[in-house]
C-alpha positions in Angstrom: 0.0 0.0 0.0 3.1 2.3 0.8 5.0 1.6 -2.5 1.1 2.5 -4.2 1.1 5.5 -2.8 4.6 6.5 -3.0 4.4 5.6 -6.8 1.4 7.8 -7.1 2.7 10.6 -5.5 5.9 10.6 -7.1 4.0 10.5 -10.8 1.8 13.4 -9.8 5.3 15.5 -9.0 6.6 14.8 -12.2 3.7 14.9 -14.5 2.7 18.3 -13.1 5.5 20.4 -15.2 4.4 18.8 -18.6 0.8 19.9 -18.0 2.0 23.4 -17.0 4.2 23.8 -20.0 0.7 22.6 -22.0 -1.6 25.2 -20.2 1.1 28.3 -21.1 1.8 26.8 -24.1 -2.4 27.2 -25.1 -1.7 31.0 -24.1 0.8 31.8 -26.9 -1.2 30.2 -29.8 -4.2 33.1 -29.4 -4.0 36.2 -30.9 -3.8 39.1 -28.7 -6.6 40.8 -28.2 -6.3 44.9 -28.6 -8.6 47.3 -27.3 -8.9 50.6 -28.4 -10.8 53.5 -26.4 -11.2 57.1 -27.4 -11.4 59.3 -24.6 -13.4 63.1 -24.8 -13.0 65.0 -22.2 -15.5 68.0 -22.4 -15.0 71.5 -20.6 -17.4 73.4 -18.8 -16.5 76.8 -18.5 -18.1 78.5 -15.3 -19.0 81.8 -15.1 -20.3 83.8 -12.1 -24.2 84.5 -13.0 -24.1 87.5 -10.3 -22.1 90.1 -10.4 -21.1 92.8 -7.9 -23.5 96.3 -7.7 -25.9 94.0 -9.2 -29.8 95.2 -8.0 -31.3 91.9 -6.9 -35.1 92.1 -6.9 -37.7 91.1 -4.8 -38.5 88.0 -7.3 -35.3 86.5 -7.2 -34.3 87.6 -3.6 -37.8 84.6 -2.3 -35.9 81.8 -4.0 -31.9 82.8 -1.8 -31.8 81.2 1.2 -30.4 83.0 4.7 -26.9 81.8 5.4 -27.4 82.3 9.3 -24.1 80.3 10.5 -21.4 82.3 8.2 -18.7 81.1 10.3 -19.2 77.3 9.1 -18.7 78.3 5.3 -16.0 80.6 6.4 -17.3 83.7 5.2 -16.8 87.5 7.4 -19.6 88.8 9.1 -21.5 91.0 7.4 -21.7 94.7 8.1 -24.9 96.0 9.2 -27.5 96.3 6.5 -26.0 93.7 4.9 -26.9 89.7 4.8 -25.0 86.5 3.2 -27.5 84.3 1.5 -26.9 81.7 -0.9 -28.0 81.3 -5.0 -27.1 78.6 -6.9 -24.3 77.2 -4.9 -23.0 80.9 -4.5 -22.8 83.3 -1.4 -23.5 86.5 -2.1 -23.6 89.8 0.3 -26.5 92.0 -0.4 -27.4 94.6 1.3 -31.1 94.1 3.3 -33.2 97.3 2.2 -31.6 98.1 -1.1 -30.6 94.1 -2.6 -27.8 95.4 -4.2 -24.9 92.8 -4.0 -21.3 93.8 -2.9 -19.4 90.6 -2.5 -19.9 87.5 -4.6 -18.2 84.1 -3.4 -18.1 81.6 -6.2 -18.3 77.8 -5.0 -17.1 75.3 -7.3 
């Protein structure tokens, strides 16, 4: 039963190189495969909508919303008469009686 085994397991050790060699042998005879890929990168430009002295009306100054806790998106205080509020993913300081807008903060 020994020598069976023994015979086996020697057999196995040398048999296993030859079916290697066969399996990377199998690799060479396909034809590589190429792949191609085109690439477009595309380029938004971003331009500030608001600009400063800008008279905001009443219309467009219901749909800003009050940035009460300036200190979090690391803006100055505002003076008095003046508010931050936020547009489109933009700050903006406009003063509270007239809307007219003297600091614009672009967010990207």
């Amino acid at each position: 039963m020994k020598k069976n085994f023994a015979a086996l397991l020697s057999a196995s050790f040398l048999l296993s190189p030859i079916v290697a060699s066969q399996a990377s042998a199998d690799d060479f005879r396909r034809p590589p495969v190429v792949v191609q890929k085109k690439v477009i990168v595309e380029r938004t430009v971003v331009r500030p909508h608001w600009k400063k002295g800008y008279r905001v009306s009443a219309s467009e100054r219901r749909r800003f919303s009050d940035v009460n806790d300036y200190r979090r998106y690391r803006l100055a205080p505002p003076p008095r008469g003046y508010r931050w509020v936020r547009a489109d993913h933009d700050f903006l300081l406009i003063g509270v009686t007239s809307g007219v807008i003297s600091n614009v903060i672009v967010v990207r």
